[in-house]
PDB file of N, H, CA, C and O in Angstrom:
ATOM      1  N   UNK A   1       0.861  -1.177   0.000  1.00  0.00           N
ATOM      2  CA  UNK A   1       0.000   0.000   0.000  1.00  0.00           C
ATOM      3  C   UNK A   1       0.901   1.233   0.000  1.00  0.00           C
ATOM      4  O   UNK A   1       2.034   1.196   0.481  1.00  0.00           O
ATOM      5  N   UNK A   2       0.327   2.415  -0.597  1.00  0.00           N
ATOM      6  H   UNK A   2      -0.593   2.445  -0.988  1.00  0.00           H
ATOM      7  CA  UNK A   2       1.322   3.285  -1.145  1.00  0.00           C
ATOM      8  C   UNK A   2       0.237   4.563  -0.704  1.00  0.00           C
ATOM      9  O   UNK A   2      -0.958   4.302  -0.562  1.00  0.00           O
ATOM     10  N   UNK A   3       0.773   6.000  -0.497  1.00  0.00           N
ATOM     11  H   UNK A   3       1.744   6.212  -0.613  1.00  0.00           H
ATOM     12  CA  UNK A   3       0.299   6.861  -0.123  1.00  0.00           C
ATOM     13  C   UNK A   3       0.616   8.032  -1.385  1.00  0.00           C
ATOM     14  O   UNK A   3       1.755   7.995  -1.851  1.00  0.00           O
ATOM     15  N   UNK A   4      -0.189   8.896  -1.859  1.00  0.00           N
ATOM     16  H   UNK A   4      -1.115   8.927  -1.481  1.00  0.00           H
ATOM     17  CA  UNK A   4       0.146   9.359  -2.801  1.00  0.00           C
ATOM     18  C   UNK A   4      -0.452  10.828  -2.680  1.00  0.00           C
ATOM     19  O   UNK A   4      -1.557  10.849  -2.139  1.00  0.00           O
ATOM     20  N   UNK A   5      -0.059  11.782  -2.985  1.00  0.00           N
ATOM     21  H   UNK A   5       0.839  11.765  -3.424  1.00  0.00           H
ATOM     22  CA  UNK A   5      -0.506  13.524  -2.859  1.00  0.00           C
ATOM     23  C   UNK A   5      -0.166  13.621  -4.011  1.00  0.00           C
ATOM     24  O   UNK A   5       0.853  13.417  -4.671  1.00  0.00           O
ATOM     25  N   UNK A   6      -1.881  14.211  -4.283  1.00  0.00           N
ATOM     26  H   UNK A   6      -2.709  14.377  -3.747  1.00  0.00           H
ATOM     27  CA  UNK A   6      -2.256  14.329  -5.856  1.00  0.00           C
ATOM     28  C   UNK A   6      -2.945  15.555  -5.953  1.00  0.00           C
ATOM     29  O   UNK A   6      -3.535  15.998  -4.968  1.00  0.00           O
ATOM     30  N   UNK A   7      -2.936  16.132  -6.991  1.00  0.00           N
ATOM     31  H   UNK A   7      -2.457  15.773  -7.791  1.00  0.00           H
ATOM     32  CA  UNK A   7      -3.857  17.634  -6.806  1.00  0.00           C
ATOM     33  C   UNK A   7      -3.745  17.893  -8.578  1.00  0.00           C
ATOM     34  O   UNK A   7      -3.170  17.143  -9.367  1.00  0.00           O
ATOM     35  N   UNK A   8      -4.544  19.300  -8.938  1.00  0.00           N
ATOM     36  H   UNK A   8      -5.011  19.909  -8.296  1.00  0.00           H
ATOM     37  CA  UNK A   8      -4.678  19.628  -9.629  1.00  0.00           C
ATOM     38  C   UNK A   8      -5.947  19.085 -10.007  1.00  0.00           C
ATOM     39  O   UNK A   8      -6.365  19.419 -11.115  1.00  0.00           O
ATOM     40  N   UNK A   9      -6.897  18.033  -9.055  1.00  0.00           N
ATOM     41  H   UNK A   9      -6.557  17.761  -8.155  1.00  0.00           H
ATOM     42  CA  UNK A   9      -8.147  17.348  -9.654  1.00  0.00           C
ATOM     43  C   UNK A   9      -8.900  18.126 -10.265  1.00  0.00           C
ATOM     44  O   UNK A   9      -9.124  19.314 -10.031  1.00  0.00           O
ATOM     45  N   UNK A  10      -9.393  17.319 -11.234  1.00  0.00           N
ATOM     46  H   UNK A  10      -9.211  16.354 -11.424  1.00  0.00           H
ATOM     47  CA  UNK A  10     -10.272  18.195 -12.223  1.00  0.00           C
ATOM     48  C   UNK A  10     -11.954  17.213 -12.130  1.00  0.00           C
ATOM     49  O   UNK A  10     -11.676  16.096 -12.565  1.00  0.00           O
ATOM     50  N   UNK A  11     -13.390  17.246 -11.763  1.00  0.00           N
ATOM     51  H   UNK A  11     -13.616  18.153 -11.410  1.00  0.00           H
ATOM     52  CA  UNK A  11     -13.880  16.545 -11.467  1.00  0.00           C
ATOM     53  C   UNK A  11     -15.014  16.618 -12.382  1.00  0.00           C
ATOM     54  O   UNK A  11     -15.457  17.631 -12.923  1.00  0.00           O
ATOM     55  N   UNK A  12     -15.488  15.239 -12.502  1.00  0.00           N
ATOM     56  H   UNK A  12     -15.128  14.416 -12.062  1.00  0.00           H
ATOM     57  CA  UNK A  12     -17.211  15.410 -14.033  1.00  0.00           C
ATOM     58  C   UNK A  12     -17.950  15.980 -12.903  1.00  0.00           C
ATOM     59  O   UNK A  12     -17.526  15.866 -11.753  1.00  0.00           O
ATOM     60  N   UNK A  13     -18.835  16.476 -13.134  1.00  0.00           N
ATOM     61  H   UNK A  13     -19.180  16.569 -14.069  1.00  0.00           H
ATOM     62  CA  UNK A  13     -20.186  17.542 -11.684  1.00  0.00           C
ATOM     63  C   UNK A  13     -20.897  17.492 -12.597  1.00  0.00           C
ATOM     64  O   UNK A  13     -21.984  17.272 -12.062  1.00  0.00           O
ATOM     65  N   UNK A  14     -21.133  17.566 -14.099  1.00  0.00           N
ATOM     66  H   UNK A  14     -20.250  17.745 -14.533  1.00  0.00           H
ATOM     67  CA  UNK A  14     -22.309  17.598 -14.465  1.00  0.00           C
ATOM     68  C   UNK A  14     -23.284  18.665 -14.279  1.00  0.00           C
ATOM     69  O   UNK A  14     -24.509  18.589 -14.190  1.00  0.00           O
ATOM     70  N   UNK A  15     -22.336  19.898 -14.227  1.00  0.00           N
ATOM     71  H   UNK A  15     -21.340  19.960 -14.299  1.00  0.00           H
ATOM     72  CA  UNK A  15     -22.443  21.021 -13.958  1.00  0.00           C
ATOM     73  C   UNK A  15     -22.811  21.801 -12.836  1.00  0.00           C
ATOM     74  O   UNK A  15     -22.912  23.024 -12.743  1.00  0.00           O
ATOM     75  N   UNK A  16     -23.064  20.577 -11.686  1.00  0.00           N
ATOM     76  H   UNK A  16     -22.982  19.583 -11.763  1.00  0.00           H
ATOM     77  CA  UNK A  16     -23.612  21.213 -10.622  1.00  0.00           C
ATOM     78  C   UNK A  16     -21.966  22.024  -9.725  1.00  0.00           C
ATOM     79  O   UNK A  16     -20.903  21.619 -10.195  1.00  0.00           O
ATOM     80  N   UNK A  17     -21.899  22.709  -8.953  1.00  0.00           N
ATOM     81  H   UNK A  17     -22.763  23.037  -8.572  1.00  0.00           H
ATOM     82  CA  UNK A  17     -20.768  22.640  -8.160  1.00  0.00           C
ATOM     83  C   UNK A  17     -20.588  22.584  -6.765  1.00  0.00           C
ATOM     84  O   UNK A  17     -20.348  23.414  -5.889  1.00  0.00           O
ATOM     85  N   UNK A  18     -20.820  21.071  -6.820  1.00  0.00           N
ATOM     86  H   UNK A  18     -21.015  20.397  -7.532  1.00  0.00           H
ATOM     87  CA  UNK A  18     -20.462  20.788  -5.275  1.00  0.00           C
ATOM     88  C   UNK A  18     -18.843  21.435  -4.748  1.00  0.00           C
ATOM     89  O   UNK A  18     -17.997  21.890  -5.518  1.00  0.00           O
ATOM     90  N   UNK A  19     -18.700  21.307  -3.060  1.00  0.00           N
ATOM     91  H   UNK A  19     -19.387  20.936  -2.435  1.00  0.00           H
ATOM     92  CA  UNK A  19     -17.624  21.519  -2.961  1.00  0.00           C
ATOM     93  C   UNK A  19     -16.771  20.351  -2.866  1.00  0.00           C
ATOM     94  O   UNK A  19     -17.110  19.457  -2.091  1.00  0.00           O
ATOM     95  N   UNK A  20     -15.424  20.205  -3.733  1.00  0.00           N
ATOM     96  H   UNK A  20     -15.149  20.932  -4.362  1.00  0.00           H
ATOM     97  CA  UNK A  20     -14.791  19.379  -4.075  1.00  0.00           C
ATOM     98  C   UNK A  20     -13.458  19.587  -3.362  1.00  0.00           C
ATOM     99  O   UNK A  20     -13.478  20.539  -2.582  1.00  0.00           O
ATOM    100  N   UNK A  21     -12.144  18.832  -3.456  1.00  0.00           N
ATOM    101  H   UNK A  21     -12.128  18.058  -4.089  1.00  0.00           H
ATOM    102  CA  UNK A  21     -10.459  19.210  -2.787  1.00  0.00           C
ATOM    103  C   UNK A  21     -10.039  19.052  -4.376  1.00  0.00           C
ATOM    104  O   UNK A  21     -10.269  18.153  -5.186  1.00  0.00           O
ATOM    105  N   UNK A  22      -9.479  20.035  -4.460  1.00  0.00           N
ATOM    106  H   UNK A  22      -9.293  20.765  -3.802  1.00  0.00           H
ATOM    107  CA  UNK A  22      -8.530  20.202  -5.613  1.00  0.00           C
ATOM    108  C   UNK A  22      -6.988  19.237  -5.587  1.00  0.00           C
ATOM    109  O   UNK A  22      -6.340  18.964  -6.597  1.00  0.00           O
ATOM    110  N   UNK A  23      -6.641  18.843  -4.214  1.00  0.00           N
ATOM    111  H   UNK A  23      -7.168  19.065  -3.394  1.00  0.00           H
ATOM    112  CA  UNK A  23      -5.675  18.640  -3.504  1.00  0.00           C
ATOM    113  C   UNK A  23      -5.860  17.602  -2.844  1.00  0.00           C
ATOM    114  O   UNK A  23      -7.063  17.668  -2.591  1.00  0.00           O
ATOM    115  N   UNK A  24      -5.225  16.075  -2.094  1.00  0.00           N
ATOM    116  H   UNK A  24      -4.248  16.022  -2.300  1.00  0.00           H
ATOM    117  CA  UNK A  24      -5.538  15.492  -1.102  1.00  0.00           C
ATOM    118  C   UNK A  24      -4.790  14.389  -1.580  1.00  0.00           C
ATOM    119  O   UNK A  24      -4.322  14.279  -2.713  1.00  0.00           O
ATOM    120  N   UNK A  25      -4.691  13.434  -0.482  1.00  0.00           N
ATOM    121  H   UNK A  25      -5.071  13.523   0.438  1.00  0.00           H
ATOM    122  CA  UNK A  25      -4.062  12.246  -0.548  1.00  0.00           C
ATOM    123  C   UNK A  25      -4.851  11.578  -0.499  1.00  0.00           C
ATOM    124  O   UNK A  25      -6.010  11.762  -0.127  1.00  0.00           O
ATOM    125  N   UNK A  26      -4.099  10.237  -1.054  1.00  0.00           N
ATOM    126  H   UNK A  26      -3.157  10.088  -1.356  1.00  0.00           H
ATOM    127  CA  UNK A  26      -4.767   8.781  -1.686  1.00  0.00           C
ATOM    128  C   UNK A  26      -4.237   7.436  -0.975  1.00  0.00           C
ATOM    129  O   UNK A  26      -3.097   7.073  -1.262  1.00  0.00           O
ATOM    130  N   UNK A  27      -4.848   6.823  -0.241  1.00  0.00           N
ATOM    131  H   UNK A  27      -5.774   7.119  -0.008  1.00  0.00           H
ATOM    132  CA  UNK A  27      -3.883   5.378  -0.376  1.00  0.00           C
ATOM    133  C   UNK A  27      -4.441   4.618  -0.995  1.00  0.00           C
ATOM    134  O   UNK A  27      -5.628   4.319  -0.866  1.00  0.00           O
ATOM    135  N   UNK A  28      -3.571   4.127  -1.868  1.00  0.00           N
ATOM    136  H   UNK A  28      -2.606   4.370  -1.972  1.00  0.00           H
ATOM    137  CA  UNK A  28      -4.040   2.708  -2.657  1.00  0.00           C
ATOM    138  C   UNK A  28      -2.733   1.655  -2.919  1.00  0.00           C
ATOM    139  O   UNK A  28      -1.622   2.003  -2.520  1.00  0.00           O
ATOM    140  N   UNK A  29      -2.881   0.582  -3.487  1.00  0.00           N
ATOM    141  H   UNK A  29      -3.784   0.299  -3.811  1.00  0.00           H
ATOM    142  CA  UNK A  29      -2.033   0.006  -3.698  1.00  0.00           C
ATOM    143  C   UNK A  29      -0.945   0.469  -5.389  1.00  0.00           C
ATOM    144  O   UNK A  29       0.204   0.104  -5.639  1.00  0.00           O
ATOM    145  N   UNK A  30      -1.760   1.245  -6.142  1.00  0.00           N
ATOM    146  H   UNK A  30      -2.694   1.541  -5.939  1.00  0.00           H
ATOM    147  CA  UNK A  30      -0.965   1.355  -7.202  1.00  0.00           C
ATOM    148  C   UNK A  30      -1.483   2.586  -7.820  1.00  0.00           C
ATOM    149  O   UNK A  30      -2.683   2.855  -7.873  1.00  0.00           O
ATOM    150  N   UNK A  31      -0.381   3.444  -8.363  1.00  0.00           N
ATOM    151  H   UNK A  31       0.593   3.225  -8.320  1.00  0.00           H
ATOM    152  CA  UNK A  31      -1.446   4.928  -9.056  1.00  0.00           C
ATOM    153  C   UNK A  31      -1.862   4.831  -9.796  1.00  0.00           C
ATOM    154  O   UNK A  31      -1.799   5.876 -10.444  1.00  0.00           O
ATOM    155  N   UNK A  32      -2.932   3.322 -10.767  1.00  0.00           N
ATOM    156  H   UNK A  32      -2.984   2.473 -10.241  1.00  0.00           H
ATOM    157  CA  UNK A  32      -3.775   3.260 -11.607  1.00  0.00           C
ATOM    158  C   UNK A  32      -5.284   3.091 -10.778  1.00  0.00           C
ATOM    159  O   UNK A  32      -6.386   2.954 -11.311  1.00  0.00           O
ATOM    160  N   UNK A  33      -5.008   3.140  -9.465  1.00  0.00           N
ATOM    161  H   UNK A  33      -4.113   3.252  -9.033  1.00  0.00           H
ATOM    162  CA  UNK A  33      -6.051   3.367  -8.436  1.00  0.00           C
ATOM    163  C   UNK A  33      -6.565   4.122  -8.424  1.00  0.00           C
ATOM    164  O   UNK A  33      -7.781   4.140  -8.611  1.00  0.00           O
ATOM    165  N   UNK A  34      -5.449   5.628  -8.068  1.00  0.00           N
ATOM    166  H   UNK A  34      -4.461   5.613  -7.916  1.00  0.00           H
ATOM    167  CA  UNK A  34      -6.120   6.574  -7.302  1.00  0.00           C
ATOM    168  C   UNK A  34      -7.326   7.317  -7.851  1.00  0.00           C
ATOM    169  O   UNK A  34      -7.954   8.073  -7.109  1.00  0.00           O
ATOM    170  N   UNK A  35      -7.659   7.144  -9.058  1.00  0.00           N
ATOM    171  H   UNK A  35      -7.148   6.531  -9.660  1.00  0.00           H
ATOM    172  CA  UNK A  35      -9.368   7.970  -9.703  1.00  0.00           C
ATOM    173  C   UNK A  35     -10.064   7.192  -9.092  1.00  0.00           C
ATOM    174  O   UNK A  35     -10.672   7.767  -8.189  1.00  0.00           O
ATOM    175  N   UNK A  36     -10.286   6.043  -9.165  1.00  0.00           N
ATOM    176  H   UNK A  36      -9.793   5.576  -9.899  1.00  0.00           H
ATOM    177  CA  UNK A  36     -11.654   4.984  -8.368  1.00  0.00           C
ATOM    178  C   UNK A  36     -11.183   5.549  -6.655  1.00  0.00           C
ATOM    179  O   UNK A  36     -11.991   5.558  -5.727  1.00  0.00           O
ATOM    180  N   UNK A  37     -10.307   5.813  -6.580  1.00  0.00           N
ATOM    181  H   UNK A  37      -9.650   5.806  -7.335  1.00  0.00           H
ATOM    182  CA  UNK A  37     -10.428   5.940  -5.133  1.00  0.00           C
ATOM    183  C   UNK A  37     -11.211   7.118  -4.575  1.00  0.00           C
ATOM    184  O   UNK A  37     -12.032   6.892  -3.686  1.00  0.00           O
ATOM    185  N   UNK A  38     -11.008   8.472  -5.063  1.00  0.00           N
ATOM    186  H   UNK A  38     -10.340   8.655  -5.785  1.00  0.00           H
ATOM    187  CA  UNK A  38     -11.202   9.666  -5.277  1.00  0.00           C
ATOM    188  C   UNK A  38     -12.846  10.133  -5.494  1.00  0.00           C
ATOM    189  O   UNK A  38     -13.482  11.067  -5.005  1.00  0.00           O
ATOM    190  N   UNK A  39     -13.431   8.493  -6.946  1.00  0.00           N
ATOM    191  H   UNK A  39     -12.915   7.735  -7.344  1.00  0.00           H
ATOM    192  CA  UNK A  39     -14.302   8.773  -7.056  1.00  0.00           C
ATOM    193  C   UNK A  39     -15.301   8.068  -5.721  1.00  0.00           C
ATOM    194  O   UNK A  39     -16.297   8.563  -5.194  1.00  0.00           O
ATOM    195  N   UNK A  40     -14.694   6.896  -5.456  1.00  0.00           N
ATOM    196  H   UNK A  40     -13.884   6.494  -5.884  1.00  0.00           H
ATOM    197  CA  UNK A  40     -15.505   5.897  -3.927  1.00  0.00           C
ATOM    198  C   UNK A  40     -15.588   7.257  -2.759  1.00  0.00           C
ATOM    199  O   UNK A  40     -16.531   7.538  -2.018  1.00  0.00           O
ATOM    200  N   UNK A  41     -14.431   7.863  -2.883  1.00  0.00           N
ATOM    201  H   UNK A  41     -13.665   7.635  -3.484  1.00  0.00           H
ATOM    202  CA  UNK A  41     -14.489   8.979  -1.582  1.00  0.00           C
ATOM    203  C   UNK A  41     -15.481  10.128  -1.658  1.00  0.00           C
ATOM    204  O   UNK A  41     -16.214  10.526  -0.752  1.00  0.00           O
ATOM    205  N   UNK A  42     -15.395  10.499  -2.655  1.00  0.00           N
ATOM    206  H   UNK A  42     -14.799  10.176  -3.390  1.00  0.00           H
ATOM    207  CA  UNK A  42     -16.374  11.445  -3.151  1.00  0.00           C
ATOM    208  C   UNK A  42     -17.882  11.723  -3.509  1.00  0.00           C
ATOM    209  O   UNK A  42     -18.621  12.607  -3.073  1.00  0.00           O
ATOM    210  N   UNK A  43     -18.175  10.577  -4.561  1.00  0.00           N
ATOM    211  H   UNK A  43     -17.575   9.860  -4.915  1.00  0.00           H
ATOM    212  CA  UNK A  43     -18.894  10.282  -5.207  1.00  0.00           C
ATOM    213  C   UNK A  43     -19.170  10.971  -6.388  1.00  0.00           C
ATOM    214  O   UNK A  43     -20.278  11.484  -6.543  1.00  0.00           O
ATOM    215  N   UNK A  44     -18.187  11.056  -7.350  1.00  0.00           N
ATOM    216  H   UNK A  44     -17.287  10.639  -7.224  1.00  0.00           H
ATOM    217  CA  UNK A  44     -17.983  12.182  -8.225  1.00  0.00           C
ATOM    218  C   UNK A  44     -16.556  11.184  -9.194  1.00  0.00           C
ATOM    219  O   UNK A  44     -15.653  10.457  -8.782  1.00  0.00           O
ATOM    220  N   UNK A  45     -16.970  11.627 -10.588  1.00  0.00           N
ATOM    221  H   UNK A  45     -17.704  12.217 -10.923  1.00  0.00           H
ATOM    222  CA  UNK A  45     -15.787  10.810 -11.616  1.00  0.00           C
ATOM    223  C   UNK A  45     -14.916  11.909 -11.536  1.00  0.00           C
ATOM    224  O   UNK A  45     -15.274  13.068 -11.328  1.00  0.00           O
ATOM    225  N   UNK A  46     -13.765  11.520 -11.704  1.00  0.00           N
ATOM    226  H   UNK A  46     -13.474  10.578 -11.873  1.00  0.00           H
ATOM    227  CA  UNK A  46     -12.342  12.212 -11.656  1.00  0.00           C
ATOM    228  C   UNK A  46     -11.664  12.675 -13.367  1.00  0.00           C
ATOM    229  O   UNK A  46     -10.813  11.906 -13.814  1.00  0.00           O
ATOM    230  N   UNK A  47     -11.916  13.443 -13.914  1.00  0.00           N
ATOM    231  H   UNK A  47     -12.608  14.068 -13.552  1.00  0.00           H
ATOM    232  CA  UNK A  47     -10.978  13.661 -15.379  1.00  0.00           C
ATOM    233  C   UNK A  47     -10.026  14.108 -15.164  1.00  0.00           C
ATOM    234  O   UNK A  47     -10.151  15.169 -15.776  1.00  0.00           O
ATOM    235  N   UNK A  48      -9.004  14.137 -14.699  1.00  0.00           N
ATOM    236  H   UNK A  48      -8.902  13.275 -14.202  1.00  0.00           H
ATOM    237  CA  UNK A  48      -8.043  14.401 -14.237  1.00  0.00           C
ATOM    238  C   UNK A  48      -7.171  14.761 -13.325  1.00  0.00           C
ATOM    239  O   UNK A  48      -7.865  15.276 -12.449  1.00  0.00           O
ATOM    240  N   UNK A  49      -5.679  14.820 -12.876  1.00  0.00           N
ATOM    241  H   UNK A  49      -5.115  14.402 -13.588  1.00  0.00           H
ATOM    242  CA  UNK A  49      -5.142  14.805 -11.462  1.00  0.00           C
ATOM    243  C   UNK A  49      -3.836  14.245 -12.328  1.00  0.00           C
ATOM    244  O   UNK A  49      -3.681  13.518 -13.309  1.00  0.00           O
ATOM    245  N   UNK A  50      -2.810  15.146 -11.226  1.00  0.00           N
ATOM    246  H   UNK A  50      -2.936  15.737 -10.429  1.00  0.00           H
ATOM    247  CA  UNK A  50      -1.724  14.788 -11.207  1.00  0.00           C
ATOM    248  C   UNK A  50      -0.991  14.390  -9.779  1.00  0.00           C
ATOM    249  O   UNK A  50      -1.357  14.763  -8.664  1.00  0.00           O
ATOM    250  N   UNK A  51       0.164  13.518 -10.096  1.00  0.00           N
ATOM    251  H   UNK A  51       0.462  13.214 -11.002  1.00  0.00           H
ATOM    252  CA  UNK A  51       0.689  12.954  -9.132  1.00  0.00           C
ATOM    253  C   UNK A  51       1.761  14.141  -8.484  1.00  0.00           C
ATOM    254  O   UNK A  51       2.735  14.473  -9.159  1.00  0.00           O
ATOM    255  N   UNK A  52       1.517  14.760  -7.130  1.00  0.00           N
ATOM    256  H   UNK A  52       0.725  14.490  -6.582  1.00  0.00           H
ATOM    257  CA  UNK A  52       2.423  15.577  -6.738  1.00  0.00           C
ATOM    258  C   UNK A  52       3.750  15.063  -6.054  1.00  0.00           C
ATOM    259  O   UNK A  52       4.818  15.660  -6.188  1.00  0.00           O
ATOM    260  N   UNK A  53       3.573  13.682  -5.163  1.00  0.00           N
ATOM    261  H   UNK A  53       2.706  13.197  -5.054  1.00  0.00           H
ATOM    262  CA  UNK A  53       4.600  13.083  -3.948  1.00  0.00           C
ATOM    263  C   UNK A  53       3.550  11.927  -4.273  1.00  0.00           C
ATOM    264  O   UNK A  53       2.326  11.998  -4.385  1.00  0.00           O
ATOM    265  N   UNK A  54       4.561  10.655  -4.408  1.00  0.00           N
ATOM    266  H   UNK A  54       5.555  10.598  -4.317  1.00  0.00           H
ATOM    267  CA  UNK A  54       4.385   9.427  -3.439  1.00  0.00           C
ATOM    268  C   UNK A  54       5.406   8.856  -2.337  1.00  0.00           C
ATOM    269  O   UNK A  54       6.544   8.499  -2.638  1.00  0.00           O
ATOM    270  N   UNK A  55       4.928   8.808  -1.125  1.00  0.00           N
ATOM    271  H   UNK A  55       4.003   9.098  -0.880  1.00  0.00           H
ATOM    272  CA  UNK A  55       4.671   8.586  -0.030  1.00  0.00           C
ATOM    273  C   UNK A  55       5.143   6.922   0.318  1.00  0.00           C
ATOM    274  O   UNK A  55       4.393   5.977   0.071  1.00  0.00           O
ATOM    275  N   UNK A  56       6.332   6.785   0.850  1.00  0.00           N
ATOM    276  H   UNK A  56       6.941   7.552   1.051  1.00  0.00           H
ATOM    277  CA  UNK A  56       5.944   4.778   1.048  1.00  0.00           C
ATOM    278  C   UNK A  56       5.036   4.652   2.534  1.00  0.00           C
ATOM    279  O   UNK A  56       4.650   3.552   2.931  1.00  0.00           O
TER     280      UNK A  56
END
């Protein structure tokens, strides 16, 4: 399991605008995770994010 600080998220809303973190950490086991993770936390699809720090 791996810890990862990711930001720059960009999120689908479907135009509504909830309040979202542009910014935040992830644990998952691999960074083809962290959108499903983001979206399970949220409840919101992820179009994008970049990897800032991973974390062991």
């Amino acid at each position: 399991m791996a810890i990862f600080r990711v930001g720059g998220i960009e999120w689908e809303c479907d135009g509504k605008q909830p309040v979202l973190p542009v910014e935040t950490t992830v644990e998952c086991e691999h960074e083809d995770d962290i959108a499903g993770v983001l979206s399970d936390r949220y409840g919101w699809l992820v179009s994008d994010f970049v990897i800032l720090e991973k974390m062991p």
